[in-house]
C-alpha positions in Angstrom: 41.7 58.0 191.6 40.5 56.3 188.7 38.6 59.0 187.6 41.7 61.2 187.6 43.2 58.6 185.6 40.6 58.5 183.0 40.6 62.5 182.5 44.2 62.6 182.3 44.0 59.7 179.5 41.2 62.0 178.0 43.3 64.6 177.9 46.3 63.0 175.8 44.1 61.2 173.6 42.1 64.9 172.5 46.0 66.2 172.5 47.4 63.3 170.4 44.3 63.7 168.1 44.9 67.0 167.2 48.6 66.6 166.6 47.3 64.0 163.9 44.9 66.6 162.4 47.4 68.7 161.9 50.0 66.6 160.6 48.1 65.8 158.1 47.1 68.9 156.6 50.8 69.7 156.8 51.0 66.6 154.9 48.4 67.3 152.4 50.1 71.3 152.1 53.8 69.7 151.3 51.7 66.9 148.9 50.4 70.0 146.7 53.7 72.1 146.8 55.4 68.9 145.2 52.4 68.0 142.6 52.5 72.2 141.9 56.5 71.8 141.4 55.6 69.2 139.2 53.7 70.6 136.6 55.9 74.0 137.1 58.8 71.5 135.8 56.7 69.8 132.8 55.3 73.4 131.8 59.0 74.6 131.6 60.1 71.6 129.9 57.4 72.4 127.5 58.0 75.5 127.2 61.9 75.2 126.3 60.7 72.4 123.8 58.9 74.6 122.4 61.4 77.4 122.4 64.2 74.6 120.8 62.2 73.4 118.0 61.1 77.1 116.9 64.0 78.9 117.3 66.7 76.0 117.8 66.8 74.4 113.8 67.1 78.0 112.4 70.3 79.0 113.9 68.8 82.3 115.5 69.8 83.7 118.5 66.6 83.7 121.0 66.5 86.5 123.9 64.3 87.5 126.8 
C-alpha cells in the first residue's frame, strides 16, 4: 500500500513539475511581449519627436 502511495505522489510531483515548466515560459513569453511593447512605445515616441521638431516649428501641414 505504501508503494501505491509513493507512485501516486510520483505522479503529482512529475504533473505539478511540468505545470511549473510551463508557467514559466508563459511567463517569460508575456515578459517579452511587454519589454517588445516597450520599445514599440519609445520608438514611436521617437519617432513623433522627431516628426514635431521637423515639421512642427515650421507651420507645415505633415501627411502620411
Amino acid at each position: 500500500m505504501i508503494f501505491t502511495y509513493g507512485r501516486v505522489l510520483n505522479a503529482i510531483k512529475k504533473a505539478l513539475w511540468e505545470l511549473v515548466e510551463e508557467y514559466q515560459g508563459v511567463r517569460k513569453s508575456l515578459q517579452n511581449l511587454v519589454e517588445d511593447q516597450k520599445r514599440n512605445t519609445a520608438q514611436l515616441e521617437r519617432i513623433g519627436a522627431a516628426i514635431e521638431w521637423r515639421w512642427g516649428s515650421e507651420g507645415e501641414v505633415f501627411v502620411i
